[in-house]
C-alpha positions as CSV (number, residue, x, y, z in Angstrom):
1,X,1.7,34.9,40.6
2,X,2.3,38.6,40.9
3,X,5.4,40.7,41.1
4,X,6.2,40.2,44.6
5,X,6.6,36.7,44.1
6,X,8.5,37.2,40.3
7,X,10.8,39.0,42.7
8,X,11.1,36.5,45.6
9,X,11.9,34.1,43.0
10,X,14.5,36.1,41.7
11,X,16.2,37.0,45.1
12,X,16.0,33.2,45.9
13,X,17.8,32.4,42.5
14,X,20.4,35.1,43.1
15,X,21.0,33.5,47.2
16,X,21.7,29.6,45.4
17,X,18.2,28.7,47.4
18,X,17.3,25.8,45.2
19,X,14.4,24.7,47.2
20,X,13.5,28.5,46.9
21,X,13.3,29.1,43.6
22,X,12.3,26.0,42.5
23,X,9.5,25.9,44.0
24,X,7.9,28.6,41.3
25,X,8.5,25.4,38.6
26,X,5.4,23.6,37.0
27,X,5.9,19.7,36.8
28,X,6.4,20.4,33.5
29,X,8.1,23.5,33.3
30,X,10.0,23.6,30.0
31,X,13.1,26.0,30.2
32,X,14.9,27.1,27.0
33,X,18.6,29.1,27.6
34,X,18.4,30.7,24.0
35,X,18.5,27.6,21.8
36,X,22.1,26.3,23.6
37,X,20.2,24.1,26.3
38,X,17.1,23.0,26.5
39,X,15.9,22.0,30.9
40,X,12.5,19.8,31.6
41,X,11.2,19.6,34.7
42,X,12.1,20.9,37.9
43,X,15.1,18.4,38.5
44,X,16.2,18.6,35.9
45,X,16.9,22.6,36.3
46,X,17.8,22.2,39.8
47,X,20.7,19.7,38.8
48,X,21.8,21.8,35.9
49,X,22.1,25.3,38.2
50,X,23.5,23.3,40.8
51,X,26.7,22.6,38.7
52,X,27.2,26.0,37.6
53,X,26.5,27.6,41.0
54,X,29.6,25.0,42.2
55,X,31.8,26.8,39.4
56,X,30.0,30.4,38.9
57,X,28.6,33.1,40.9
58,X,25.5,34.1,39.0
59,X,23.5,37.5,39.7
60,X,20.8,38.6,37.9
61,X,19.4,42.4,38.5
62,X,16.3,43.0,36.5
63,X,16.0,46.0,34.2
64,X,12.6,46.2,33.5
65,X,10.1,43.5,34.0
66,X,6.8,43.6,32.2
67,X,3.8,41.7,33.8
68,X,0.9,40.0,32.2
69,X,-1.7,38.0,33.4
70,X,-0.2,34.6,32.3
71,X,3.4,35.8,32.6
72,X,6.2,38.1,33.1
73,X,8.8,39.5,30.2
74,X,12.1,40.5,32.1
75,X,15.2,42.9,30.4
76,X,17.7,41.8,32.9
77,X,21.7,42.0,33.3
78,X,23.7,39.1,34.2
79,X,27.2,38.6,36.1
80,X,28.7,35.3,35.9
81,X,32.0,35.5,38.4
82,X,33.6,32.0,38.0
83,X,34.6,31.3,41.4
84,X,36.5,27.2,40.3
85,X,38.1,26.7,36.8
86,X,35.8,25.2,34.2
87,X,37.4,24.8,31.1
88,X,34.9,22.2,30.0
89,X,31.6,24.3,30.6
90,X,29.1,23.6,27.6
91,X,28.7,27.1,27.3
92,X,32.4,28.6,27.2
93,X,35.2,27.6,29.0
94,X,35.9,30.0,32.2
95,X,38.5,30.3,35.1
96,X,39.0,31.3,38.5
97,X,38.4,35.4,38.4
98,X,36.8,35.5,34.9
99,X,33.7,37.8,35.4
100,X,31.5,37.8,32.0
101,X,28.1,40.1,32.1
102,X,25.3,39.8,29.8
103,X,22.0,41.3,29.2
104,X,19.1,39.2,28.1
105,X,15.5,39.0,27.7
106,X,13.3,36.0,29.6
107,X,10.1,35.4,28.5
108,X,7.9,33.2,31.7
109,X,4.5,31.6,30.6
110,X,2.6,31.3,34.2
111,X,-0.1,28.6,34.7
112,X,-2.0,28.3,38.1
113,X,0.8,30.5,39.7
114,X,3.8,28.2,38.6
115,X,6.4,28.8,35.9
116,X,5.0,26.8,32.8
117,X,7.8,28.1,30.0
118,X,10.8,29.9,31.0
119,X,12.6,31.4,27.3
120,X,16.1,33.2,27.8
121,X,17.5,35.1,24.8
122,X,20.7,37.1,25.2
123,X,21.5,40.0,23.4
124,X,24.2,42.1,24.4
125,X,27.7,40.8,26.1
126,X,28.8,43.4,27.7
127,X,32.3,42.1,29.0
């Protein structure tokens, strides 16, 4: 996997393209959203961003990605735009209009060219 295709997974994320960006997920692809939810398997991630995509507009723009030969280390800021009331969400409640942004660092372990380990930490709310 190289940085054109970090990047067309990104842009596929950022579109809702679940075939799209799923298709960068390992069988076993382990994803980790900074110790508050813990995703296995493609499905699995799929299903999870398929109910916040219903409730929030999520964009990511990368910062500053780092690439390694088994992986990438991306600085990126987030915009969550809640676009359908969710006072429930697991991770804070949110309404129609609310627009939260976020900066975080992703960690993705790559193993014969498919995510393996995706780790998200965030570290600055910015709104």
């Amino acid at each position: 996997m190289n940085k054109e295709d970090f990047e067309a997974y990104i842009a596929a994320f950022n579109a809702s393209d679940f075939e799209g960006f799923s298709k960068y997920y390992a069988e076993d692809v382990e994803f980790s959203l900074g110790g508050r939810k813990q995703l296995n398997g493609p499905q699995e991630i799929v299903d999870f961003y398929r109910g916040v995509k219903e409730h929030i507009k999520e964009r990511l723009e990368i910062i500053d990605l780092l690439v390694a030969p088994d992986g990438f280390a991306m600085h990126n800021r987030t915009t969550f735009e809640t676009i359908k009331d969710w006072p429930d969400f697991e991770l804070w409640p949110t309404k129609v209009g609310d627009i939260r942004k976020i900066e975080s660092i992703i960690l993705y372990r790559v193993e014969n060219d498919l995510f393996k380990s995706i780790k998200s930490a965030r570290f600055v709310q910015l709104s």
